[in-house]
NUZAVO-853079 format. One line per field, with one value per residue (C-alpha): residue in three letters; residue number from 1; y, x, z; chain. Coordinates in Angstrom, 3 decimals, padded with zeros to 6 digits, always signed. Layout:
type = [ALA  ...] $
seq = [NUM  ...] $
c2 = [Y  ...] $
c1 = [X  ...] $
c3 = [Z  ...] $
mol = [A  ...] $
end
This chain:
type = [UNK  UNK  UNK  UNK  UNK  UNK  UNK  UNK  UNK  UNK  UNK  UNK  UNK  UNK  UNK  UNK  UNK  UNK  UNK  UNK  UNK  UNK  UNK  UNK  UNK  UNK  UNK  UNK  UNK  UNK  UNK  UNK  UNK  UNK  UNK  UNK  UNK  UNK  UNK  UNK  UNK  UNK  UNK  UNK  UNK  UNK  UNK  UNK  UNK  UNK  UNK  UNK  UNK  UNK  UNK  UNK  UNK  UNK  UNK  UNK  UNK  UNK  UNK  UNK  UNK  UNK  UNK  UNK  UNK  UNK  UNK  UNK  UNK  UNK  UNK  UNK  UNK  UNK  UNK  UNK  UNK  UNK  UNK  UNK  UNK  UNK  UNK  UNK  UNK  UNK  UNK  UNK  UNK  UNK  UNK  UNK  UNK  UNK  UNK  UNK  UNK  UNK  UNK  UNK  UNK  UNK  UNK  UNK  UNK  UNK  UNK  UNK  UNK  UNK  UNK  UNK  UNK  UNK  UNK  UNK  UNK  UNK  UNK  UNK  UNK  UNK  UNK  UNK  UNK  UNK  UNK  UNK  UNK  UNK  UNK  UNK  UNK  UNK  UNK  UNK  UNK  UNK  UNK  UNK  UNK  UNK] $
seq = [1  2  3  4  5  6  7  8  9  10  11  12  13  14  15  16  17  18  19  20  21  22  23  24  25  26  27  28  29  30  31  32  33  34  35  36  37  38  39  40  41  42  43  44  45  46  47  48  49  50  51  52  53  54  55  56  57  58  59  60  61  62  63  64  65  66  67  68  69  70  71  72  73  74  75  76  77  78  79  80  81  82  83  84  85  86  87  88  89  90  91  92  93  94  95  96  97  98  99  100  101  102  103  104  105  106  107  108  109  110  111  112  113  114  115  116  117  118  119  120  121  122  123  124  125  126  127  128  129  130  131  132  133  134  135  136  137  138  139  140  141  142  143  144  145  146] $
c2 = [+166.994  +169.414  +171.474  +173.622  +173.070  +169.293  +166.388  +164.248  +160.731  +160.233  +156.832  +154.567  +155.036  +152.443  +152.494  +153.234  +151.809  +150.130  +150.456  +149.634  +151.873  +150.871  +152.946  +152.431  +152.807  +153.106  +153.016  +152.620  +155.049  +158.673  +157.312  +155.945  +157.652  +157.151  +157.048  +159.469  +160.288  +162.596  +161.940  +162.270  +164.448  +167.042  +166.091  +166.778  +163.928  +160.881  +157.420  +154.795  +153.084  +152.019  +149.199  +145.813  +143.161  +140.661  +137.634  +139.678  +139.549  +143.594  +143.359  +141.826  +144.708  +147.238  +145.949  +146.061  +149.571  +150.272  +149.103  +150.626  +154.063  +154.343  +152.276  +150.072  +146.487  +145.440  +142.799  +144.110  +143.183  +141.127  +142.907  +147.077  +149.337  +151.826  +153.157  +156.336  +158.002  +159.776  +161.672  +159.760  +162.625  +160.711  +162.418  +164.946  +165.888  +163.034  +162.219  +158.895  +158.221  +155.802  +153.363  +152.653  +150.055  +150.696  +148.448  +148.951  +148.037  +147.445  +148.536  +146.233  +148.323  +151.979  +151.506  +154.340  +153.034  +152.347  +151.915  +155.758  +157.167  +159.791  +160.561  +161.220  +162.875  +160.453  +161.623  +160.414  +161.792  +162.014  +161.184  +164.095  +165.918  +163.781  +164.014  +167.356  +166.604  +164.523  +166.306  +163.850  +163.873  +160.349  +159.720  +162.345  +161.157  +157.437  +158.872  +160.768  +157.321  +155.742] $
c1 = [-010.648  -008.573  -005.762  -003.504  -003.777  -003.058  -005.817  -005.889  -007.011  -009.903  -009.636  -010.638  -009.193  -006.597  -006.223  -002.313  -000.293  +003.241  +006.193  +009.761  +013.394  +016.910  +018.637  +022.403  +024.948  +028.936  +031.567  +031.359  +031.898  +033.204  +032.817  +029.359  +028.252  +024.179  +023.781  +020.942  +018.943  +017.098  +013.817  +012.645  +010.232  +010.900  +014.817  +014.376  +016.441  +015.480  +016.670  +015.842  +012.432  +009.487  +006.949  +006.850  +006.678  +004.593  +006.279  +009.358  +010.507  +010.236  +014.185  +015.108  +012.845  +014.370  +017.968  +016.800  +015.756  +018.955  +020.589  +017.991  +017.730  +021.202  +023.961  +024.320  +025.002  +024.821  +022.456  +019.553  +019.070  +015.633  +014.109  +012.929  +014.299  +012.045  +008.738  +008.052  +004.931  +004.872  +002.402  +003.130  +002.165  +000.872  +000.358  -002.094  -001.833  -003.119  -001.524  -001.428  -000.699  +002.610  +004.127  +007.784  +008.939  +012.589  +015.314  +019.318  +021.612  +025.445  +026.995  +029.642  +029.854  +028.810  +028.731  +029.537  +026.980  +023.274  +019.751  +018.427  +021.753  +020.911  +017.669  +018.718  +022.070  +023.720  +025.176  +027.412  +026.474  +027.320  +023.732  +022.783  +023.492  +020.927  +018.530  +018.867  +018.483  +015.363  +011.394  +009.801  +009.927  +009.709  +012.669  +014.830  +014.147  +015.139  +018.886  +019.083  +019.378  +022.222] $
c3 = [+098.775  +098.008  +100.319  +099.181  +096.421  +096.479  +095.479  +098.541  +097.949  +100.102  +101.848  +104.650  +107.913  +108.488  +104.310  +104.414  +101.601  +102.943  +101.372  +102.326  +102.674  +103.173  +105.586  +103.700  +106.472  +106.103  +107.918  +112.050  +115.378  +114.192  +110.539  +110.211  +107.321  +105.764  +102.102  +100.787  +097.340  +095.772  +095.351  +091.088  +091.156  +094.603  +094.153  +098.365  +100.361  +101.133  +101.888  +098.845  +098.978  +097.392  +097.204  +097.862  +095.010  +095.347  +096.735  +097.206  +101.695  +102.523  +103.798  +100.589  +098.349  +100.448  +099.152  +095.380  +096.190  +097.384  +094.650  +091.952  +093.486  +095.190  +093.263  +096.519  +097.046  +100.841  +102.859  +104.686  +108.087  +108.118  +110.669  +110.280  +113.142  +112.404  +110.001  +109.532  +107.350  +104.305  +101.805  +098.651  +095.774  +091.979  +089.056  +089.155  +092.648  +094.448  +097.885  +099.408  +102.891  +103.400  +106.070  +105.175  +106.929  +107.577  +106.964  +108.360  +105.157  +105.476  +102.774  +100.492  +097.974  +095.809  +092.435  +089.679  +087.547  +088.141  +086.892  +088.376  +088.057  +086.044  +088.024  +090.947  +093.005  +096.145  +098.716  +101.711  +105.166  +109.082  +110.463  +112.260  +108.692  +106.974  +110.007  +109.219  +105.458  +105.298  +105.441  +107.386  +111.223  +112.095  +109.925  +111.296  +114.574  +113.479  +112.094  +115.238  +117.084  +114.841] $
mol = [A  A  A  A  A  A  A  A  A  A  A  A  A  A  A  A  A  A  A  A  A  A  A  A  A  A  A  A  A  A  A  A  A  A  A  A  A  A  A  A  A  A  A  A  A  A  A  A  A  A  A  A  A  A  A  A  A  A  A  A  A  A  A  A  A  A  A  A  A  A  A  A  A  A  A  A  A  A  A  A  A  A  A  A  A  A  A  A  A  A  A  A  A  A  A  A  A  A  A  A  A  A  A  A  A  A  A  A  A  A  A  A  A  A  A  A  A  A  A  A  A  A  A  A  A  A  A  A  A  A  A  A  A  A  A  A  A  A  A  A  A  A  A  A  A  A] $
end
C-alpha cells in the first residue's frame, strides 16, 4: 500500500512490533531535566529506544539503549509508566507500526564518549520543552505528566 508516498507494511491487525525507551530524567522539582536524541535517519527528537533482545528484561534493554543511543548510565525502574505508538520507517519506505513500552531512568551519570556519539546530537531539557520537542502525541502527553 502505498500513502504518500511511503510503503506501508501491510499486516495483521493486532501485528504491532514492541520495542522499549528509557525516559532519562535529571535532576528533581524546578530542575528535573529529560535527556533527548536525535533520531539517525529524521535527526527529529526522541527519547532512546529500540528492540528487545531476546532474553534481555525490557527495563534492563531500555537501560542499554540509554546508554548506546544517549551516553547514559542510570537504573531503569522495572516497571513502564507509559507506551506510546510509533510508525517505525525501514529502508525503502516501509513503515511498521510500534508499541514502546516506556521505562523512567534515573540518571548516574552522562558520559562524553559513546557508541552513537557521532550519530546522533543529546540534549538536556525542562519537560514541557521536550513535550514540545518530540512528534508523537502519546509521548508528549506522557512528559507532560512528569
Amino acid at each position: 500500500m502505498l500513502e504518500g508516498g511511503v510503503v506501508s507494511a501491510v499486516r495483521k491487525p493486532g501485528d504491532l512490533r514492541r520495542q522499549c525507551a528509557a525516559l532519562p530524567l535529571t535532576g528533581t522539582g524546578a530542575a528535573l531535566r529529560v535527556v533527548l536524541v536525535t533520531s539517525r535517519e529524521t535527526r527529529r527528537w526522541v527519547i532512546p529506544k529500540g528492540w528487545i533482545e531476546p532474553g534481555e528484561l525490557p527495563h534492563r534493554s531500555a537501560a542499554r539503549e540509554a546508554f548506546e543511543e544517549a551516553g547514559i548510565l542510570g537504573e531503569a525502574d522495572p516497571d513502564p509508566i507509559g507506551r506510546f505508538g510509533y510508525q517505525k520507517r525501514k529502508p525503502g519506505g516501509v513503515l511498521l507500526p510500534c508499541e514502546v513500552l516506556v521505562y523512567r531512568l534515573r540518571v548516574a551519570r552522562l558520559l562524553q564518549d559513546w557508541p552513537e556519539r557521532r550519530e546522533r546530537e543529546r540534549r538536556l531539557v525542562t519537560p514541557a520543552t521536550a513535550a514540545g520537542l518530540v512528534a508523537e502525541p502519546e509521548l508528549a502527553a506522557l512528559l507532560r505528566t512528569l
